[in-house]
PyMOL Python script that loads the backbone (N, CA, C, O; Angstrom):
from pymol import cmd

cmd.read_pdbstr("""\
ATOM      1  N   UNK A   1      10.425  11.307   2.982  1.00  0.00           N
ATOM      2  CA  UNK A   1      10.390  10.995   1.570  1.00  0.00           C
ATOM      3  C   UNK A   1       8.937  10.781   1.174  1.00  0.00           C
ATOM      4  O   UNK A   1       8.167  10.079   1.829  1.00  0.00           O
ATOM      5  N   UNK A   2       8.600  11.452   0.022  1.00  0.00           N
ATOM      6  CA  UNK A   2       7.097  11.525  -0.353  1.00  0.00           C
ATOM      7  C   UNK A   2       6.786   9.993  -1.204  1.00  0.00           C
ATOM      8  O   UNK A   2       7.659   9.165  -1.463  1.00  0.00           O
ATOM      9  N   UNK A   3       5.330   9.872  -1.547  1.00  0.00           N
ATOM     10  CA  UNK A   3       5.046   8.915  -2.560  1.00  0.00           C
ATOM     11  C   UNK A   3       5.961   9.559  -4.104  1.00  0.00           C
ATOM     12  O   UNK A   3       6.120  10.703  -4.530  1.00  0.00           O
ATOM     13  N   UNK A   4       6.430   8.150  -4.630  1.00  0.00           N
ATOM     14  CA  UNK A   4       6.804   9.138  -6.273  1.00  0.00           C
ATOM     15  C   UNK A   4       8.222   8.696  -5.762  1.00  0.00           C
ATOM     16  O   UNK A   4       8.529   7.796  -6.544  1.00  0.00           O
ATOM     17  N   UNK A   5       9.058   8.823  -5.031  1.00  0.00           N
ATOM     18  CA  UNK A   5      10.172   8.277  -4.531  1.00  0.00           C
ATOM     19  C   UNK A   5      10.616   6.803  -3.890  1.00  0.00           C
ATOM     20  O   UNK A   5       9.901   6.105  -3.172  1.00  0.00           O
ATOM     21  N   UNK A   6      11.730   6.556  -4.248  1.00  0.00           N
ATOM     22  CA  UNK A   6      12.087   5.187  -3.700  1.00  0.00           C
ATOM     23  C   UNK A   6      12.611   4.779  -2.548  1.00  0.00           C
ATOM     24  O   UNK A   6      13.722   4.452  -2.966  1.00  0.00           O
ATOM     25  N   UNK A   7      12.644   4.492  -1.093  1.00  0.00           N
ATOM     26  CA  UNK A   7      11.199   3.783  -1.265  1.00  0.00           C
ATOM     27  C   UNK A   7      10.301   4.608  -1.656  1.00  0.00           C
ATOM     28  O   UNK A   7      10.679   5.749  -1.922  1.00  0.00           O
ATOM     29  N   UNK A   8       9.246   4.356  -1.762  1.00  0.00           N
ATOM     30  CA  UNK A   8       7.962   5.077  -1.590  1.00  0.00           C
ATOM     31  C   UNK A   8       7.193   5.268   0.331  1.00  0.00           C
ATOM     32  O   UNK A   8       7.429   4.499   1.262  1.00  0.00           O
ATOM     33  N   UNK A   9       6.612   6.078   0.356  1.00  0.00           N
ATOM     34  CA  UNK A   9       6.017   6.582   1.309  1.00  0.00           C
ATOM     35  C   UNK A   9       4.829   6.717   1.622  1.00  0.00           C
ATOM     36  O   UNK A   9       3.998   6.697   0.713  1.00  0.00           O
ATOM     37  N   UNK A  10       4.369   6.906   3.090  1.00  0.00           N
ATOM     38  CA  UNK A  10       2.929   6.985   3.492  1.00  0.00           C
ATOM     39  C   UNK A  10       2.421   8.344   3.531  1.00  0.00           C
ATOM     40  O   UNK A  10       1.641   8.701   4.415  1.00  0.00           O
ATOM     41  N   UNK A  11       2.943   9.330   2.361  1.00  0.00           N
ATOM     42  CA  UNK A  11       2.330  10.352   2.193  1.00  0.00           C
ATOM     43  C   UNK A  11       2.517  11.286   1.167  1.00  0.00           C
ATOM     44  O   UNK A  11       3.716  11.363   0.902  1.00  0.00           O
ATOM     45  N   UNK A  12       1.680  12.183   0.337  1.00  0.00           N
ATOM     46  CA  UNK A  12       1.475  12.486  -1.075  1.00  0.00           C
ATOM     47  C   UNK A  12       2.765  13.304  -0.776  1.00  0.00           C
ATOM     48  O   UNK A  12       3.280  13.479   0.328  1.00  0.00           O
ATOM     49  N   UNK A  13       3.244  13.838  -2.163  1.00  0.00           N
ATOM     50  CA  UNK A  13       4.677  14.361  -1.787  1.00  0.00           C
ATOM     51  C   UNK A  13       4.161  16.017  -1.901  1.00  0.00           C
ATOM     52  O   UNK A  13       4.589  17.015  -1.321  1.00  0.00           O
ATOM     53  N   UNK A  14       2.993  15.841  -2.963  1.00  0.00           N
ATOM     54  CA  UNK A  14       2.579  17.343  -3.253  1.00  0.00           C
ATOM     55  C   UNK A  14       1.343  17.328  -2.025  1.00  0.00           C
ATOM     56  O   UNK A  14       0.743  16.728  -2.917  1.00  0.00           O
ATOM     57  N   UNK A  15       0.702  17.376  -1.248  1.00  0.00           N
ATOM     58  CA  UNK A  15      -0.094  17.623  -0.292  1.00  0.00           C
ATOM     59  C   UNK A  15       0.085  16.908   0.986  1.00  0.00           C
ATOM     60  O   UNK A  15      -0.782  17.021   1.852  1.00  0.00           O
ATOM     61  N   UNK A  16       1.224  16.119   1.198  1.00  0.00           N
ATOM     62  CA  UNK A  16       1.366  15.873   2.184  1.00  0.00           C
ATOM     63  C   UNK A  16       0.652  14.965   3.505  1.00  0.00           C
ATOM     64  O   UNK A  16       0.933  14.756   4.686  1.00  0.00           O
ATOM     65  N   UNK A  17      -0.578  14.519   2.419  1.00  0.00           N
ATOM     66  CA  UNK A  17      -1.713  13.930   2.716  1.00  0.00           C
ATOM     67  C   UNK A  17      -1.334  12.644   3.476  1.00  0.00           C
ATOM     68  O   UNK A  17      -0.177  12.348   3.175  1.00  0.00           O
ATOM     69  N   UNK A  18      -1.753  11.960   4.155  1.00  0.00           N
ATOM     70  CA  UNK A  18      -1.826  10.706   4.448  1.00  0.00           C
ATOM     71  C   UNK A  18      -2.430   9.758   3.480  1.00  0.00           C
ATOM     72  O   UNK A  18      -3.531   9.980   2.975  1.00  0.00           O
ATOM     73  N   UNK A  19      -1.631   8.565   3.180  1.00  0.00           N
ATOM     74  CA  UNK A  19      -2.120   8.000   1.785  1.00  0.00           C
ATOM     75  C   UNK A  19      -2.663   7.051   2.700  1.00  0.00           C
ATOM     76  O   UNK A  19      -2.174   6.917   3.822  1.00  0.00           O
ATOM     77  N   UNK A  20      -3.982   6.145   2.166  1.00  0.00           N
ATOM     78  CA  UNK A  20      -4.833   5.181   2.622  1.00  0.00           C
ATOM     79  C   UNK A  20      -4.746   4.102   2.065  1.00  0.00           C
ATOM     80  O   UNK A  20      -3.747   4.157   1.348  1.00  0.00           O
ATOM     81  N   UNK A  21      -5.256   3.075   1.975  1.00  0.00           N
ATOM     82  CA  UNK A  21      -5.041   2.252   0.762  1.00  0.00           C
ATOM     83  C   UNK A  21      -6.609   2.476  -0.409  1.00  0.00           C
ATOM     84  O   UNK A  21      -6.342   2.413  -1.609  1.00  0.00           O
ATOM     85  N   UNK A  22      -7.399   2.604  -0.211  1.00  0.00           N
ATOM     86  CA  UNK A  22      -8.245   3.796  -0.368  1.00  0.00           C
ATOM     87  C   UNK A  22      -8.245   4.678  -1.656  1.00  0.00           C
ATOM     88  O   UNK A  22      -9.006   4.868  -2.606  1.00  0.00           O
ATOM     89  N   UNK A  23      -7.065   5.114  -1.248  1.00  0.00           N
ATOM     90  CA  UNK A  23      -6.430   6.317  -2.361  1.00  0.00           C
ATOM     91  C   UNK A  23      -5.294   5.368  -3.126  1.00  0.00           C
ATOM     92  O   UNK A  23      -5.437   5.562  -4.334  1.00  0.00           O
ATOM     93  N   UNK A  24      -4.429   4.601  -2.929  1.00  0.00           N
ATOM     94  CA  UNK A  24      -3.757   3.333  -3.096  1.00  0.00           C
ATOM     95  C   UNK A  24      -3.949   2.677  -3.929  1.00  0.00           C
ATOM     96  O   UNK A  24      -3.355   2.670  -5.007  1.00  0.00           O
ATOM     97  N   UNK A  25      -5.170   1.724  -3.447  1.00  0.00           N
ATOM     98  CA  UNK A  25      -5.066   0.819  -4.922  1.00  0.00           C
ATOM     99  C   UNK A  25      -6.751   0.639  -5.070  1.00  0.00           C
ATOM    100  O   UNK A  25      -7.065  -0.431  -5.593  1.00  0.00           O
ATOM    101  N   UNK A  26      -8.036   1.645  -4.634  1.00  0.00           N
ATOM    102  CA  UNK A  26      -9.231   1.529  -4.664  1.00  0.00           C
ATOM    103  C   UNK A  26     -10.204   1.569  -3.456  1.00  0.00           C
ATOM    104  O   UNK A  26      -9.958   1.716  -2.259  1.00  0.00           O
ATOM    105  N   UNK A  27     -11.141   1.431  -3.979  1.00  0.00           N
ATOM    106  CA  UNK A  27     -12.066   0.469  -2.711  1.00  0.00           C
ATOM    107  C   UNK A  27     -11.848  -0.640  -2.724  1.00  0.00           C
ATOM    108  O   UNK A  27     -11.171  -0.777  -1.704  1.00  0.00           O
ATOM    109  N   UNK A  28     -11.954  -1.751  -3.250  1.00  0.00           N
ATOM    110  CA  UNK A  28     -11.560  -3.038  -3.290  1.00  0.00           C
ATOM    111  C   UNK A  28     -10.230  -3.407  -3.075  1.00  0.00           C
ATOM    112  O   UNK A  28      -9.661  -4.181  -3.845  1.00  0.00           O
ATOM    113  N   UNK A  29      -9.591  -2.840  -1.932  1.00  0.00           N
ATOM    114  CA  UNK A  29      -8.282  -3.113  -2.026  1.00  0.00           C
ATOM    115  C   UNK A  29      -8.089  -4.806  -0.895  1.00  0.00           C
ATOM    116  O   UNK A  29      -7.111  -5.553  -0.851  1.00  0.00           O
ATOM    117  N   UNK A  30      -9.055  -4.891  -0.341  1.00  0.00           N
ATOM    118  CA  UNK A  30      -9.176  -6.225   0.491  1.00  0.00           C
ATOM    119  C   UNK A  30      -9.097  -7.241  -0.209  1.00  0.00           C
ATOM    120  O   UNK A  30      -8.362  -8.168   0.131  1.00  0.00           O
ATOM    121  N   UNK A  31      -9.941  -7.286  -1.492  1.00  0.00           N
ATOM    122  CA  UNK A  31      -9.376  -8.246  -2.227  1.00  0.00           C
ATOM    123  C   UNK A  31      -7.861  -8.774  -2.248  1.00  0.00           C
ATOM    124  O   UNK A  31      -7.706  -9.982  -2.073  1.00  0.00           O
ATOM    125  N   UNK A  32      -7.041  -8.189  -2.395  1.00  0.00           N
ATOM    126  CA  UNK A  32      -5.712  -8.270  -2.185  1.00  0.00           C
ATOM    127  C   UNK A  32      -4.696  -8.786  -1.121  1.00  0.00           C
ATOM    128  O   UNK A  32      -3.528  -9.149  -1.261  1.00  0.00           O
ATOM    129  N   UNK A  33      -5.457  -8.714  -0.062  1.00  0.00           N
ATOM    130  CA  UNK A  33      -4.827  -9.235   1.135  1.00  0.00           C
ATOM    131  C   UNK A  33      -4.716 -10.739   1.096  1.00  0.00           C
ATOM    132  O   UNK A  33      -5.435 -11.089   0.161  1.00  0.00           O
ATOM    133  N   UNK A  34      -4.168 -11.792   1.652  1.00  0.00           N
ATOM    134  CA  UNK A  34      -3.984 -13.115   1.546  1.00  0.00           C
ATOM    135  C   UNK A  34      -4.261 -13.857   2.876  1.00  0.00           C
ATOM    136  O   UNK A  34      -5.165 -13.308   3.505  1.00  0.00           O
ATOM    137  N   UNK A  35      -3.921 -14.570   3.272  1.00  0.00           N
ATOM    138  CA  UNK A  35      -4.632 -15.550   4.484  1.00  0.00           C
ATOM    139  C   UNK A  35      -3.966 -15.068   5.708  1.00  0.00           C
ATOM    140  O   UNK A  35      -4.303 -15.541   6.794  1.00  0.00           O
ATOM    141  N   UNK A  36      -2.987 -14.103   5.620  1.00  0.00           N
ATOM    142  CA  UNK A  36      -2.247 -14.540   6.877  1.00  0.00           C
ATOM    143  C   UNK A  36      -3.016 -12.556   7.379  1.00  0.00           C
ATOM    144  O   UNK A  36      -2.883 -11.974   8.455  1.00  0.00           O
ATOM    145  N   UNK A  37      -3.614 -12.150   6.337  1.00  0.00           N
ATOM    146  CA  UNK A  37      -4.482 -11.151   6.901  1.00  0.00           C
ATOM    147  C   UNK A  37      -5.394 -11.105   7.462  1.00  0.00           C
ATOM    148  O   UNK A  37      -6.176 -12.026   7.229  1.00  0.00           O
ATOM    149  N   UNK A  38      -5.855 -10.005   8.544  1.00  0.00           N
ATOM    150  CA  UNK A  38      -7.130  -9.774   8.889  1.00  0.00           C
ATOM    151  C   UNK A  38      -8.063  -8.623   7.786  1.00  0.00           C
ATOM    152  O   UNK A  38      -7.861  -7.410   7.723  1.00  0.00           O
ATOM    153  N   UNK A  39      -9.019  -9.347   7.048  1.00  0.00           N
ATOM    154  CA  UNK A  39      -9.512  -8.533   6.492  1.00  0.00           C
ATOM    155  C   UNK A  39     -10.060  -7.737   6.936  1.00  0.00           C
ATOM    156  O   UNK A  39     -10.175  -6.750   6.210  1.00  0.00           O
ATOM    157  N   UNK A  40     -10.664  -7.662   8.220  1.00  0.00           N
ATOM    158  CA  UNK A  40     -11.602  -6.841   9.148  1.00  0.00           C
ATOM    159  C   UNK A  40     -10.962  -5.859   9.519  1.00  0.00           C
ATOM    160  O   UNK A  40     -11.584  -4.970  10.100  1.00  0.00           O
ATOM    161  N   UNK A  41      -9.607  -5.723   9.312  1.00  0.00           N
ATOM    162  CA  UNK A  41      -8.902  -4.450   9.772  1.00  0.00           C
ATOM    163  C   UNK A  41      -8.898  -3.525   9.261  1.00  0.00           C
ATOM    164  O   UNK A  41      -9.593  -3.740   8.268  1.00  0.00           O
ATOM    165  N   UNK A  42      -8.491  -2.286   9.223  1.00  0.00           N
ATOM    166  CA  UNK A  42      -8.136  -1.434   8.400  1.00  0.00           C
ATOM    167  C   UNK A  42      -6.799  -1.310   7.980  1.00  0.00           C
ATOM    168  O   UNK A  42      -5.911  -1.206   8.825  1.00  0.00           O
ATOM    169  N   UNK A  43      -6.525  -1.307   6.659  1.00  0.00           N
ATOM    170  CA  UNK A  43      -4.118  -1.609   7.314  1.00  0.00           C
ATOM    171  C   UNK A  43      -4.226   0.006   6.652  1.00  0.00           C
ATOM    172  O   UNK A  43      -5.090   0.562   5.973  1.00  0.00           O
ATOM    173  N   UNK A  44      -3.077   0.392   7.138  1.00  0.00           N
ATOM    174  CA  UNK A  44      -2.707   1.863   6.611  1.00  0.00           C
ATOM    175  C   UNK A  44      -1.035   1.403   6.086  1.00  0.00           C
ATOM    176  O   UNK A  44      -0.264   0.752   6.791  1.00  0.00           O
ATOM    177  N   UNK A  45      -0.726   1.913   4.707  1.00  0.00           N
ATOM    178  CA  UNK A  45       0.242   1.497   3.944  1.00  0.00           C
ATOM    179  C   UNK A  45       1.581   2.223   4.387  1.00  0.00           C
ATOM    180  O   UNK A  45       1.513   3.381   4.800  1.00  0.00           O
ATOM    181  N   UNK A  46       2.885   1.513   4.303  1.00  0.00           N
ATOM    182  CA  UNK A  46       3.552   2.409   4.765  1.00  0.00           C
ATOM    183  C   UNK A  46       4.788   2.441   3.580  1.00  0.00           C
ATOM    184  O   UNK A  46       5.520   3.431   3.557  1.00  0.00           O
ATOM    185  N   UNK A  47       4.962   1.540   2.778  1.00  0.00           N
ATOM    186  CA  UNK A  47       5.615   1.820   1.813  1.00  0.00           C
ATOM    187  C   UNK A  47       5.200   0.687   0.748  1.00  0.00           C
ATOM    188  O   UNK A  47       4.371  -0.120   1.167  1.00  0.00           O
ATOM    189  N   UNK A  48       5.582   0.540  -0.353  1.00  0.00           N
ATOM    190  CA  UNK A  48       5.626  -0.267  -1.665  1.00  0.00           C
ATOM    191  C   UNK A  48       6.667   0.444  -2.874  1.00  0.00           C
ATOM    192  O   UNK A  48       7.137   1.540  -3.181  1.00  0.00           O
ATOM    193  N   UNK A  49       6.669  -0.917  -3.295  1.00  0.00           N
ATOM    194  CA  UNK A  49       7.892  -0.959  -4.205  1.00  0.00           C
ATOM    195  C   UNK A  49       7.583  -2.082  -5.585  1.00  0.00           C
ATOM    196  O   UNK A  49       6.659  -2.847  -5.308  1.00  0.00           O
ATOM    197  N   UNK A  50       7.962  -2.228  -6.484  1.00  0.00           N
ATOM    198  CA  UNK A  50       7.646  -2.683  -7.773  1.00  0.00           C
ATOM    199  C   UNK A  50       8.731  -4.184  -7.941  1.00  0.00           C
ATOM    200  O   UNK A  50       9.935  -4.038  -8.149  1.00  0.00           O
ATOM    201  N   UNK A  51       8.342  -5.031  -7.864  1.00  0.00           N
ATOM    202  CA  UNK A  51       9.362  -6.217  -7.817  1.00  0.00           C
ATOM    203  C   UNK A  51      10.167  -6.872  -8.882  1.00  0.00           C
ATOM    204  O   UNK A  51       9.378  -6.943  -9.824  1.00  0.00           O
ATOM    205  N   UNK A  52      10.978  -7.244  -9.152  1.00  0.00           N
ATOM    206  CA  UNK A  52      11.122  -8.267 -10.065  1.00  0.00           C
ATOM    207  C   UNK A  52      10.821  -8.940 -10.900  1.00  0.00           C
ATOM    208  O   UNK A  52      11.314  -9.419 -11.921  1.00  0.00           O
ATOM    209  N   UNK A  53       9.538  -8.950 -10.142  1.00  0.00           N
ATOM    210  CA  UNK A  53       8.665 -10.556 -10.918  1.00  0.00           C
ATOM    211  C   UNK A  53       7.599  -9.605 -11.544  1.00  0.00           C
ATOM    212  O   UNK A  53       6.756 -10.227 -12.189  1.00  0.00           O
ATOM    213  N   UNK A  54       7.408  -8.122 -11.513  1.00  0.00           N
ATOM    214  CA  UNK A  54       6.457  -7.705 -12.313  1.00  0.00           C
ATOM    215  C   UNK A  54       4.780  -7.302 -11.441  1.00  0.00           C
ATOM    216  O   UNK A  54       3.705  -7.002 -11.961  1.00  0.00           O
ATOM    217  N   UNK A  55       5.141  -7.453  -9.983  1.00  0.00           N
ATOM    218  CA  UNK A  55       4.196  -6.893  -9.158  1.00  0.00           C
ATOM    219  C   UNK A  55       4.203  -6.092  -8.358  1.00  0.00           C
ATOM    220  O   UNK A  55       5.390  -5.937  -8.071  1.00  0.00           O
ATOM    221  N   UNK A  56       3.389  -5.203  -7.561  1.00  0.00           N
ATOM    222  CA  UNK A  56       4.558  -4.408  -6.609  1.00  0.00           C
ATOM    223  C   UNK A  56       3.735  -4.814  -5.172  1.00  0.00           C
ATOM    224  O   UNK A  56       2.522  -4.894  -4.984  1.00  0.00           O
ATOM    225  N   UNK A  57       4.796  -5.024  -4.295  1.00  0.00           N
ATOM    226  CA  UNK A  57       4.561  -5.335  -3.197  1.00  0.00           C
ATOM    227  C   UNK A  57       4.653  -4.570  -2.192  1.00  0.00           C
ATOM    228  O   UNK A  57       5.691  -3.945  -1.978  1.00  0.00           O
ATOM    229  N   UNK A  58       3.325  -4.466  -1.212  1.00  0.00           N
ATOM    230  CA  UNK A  58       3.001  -3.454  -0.616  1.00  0.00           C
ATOM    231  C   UNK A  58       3.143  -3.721   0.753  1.00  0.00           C
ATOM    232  O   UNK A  58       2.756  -4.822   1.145  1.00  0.00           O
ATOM    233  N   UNK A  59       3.728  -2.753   1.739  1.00  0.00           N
ATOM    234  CA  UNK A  59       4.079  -3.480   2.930  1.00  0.00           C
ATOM    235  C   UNK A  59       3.084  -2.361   4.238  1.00  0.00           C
ATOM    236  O   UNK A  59       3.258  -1.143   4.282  1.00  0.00           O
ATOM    237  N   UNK A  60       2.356  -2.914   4.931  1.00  0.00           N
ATOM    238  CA  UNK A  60       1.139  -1.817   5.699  1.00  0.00           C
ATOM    239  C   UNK A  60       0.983  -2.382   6.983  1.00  0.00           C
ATOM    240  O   UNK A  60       1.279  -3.565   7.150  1.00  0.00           O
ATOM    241  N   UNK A  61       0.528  -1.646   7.972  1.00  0.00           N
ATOM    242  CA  UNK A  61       0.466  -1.662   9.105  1.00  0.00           C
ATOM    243  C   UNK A  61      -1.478  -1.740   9.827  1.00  0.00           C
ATOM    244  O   UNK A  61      -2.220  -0.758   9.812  1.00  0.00           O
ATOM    245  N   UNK A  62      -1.730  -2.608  10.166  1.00  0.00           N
ATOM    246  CA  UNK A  62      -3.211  -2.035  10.857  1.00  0.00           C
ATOM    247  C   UNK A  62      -3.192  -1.118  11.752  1.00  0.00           C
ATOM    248  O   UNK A  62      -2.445  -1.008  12.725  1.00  0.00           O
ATOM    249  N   UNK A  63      -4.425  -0.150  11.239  1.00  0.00           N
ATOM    250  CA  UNK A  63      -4.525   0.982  12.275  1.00  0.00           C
ATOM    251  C   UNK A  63      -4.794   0.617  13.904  1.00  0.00           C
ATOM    252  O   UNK A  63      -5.264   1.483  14.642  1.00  0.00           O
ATOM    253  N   UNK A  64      -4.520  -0.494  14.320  1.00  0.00           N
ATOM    254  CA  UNK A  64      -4.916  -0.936  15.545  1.00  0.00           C
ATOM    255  C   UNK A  64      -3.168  -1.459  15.989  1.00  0.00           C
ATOM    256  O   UNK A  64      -2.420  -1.554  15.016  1.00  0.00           O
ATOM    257  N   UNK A  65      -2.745  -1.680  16.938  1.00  0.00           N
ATOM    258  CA  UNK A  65      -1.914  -2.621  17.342  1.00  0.00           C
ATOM    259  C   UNK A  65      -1.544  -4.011  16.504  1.00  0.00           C
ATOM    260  O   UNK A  65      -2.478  -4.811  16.451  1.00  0.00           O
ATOM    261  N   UNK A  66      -0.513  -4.342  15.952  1.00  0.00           N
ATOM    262  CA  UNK A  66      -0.111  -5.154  15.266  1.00  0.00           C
ATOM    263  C   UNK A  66       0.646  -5.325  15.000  1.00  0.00           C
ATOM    264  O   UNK A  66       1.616  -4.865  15.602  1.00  0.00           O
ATOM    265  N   UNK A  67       0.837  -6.353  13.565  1.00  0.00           N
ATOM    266  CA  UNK A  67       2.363  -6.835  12.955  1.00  0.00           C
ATOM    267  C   UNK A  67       2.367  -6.208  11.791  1.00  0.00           C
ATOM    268  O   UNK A  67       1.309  -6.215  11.163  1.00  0.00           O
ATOM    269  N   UNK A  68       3.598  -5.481  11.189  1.00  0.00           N
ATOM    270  CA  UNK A  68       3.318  -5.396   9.755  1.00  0.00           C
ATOM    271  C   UNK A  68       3.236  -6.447   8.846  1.00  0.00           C
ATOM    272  O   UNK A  68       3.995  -7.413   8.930  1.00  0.00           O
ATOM    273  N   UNK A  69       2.236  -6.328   7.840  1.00  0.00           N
ATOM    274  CA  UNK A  69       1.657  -7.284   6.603  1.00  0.00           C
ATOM    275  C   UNK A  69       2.507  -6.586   5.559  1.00  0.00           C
ATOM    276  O   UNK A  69       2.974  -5.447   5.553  1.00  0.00           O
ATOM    277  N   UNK A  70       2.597  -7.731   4.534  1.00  0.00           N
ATOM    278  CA  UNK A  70       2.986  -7.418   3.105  1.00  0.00           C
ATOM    279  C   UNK A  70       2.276  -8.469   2.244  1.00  0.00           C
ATOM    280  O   UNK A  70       2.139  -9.652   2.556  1.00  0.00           O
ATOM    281  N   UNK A  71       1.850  -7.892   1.136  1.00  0.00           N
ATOM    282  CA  UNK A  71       1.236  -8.420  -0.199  1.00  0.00           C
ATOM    283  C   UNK A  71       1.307  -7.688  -1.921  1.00  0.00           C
ATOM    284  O   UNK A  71       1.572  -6.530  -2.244  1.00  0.00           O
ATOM    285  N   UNK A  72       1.068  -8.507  -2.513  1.00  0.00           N
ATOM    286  CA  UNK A  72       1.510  -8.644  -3.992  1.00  0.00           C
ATOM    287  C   UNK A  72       0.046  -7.958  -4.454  1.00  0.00           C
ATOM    288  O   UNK A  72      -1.072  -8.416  -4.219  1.00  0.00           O
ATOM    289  N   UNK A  73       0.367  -6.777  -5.148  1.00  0.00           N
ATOM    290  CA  UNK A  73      -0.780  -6.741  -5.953  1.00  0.00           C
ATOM    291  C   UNK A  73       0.304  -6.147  -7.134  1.00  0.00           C
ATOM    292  O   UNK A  73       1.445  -5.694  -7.044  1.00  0.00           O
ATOM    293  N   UNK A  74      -0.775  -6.414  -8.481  1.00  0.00           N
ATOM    294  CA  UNK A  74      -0.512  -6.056  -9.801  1.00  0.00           C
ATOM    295  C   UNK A  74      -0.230  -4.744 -10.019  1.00  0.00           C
ATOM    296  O   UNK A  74      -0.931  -3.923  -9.428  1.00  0.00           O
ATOM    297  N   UNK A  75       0.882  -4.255 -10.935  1.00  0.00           N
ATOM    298  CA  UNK A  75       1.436  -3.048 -11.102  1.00  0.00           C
ATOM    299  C   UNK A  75       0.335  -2.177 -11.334  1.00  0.00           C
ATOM    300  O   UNK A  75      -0.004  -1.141 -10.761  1.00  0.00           O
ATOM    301  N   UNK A  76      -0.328  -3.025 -12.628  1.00  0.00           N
ATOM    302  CA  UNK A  76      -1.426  -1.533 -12.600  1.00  0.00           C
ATOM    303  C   UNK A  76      -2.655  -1.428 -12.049  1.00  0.00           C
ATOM    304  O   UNK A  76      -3.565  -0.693 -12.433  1.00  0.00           O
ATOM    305  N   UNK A  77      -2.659  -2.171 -11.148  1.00  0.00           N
ATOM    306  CA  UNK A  77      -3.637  -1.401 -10.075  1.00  0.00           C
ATOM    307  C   UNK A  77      -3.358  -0.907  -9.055  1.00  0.00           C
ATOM    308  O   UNK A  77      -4.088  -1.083  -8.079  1.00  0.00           O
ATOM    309  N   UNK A  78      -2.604  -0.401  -9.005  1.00  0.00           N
ATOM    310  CA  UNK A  78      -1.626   0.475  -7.830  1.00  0.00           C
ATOM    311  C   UNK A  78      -1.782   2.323  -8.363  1.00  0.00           C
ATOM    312  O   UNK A  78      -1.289   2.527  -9.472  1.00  0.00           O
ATOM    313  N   UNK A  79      -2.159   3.085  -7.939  1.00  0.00           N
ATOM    314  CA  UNK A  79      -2.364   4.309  -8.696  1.00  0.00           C
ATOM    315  C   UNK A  79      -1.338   4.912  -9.324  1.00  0.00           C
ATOM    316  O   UNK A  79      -0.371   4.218  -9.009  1.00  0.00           O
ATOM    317  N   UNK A  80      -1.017   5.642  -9.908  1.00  0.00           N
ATOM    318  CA  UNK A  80       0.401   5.890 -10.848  1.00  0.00           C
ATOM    319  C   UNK A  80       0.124   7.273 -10.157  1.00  0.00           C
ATOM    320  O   UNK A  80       0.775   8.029 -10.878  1.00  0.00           O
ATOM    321  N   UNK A  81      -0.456   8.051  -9.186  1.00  0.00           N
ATOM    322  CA  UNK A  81      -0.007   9.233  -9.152  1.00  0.00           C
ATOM    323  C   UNK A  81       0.814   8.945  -7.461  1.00  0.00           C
ATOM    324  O   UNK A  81       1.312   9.965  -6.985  1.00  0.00           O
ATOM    325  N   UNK A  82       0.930   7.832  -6.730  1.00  0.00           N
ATOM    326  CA  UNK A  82       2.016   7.180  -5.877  1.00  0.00           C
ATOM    327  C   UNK A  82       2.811   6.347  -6.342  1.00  0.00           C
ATOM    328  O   UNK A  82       3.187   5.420  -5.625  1.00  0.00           O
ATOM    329  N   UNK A  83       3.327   6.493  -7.855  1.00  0.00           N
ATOM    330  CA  UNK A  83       4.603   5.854  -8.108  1.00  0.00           C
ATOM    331  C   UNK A  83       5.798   6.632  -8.673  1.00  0.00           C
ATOM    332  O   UNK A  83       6.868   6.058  -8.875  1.00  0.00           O
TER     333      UNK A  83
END
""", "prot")
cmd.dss("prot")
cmd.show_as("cartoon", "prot")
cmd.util.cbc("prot")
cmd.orient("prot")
């Protein structure tokens, strides 16, 4: 299942690309992470979804060995060509 679909996905639906967070929600996407993150990591996203409460919450993996993370960022800073 591509980005643009529900869930959403870790890859463009029209190129097939690997989505980053990067391409996601910026360069500044560290801002976003919360305490129980390593900012020093790199996380690679593996799905998000739009919540309830009016944010969409993004759930990603570090490119290293790990736990999956999830965090809240604001609808519109999330790119609209992965929703």
């Amino acid at each position: 299942m591509g980005a643009g679909e529900e869930p959403c996905a870790n890859f463009d639906k029209e190129t097939l690309e690997s989505i980053t967070m990067d391409m996601l929600l910026g360069e500044n996407w560290r801002e976003y992470l919360d305490g129980r993150c390593d900012s020093k990591l790199n996380y690679i996203p593996s799905e998000w979804y739009e919540s309830s409460m009016g944010e969409t919450v993004v759930f990603a993996y570090p490119d290293t060995v790990g736990e999956r993370i999830s965090f809240t960022v604001p609808v519109e800073k999330i790119n609209k060509h992965y929703f």
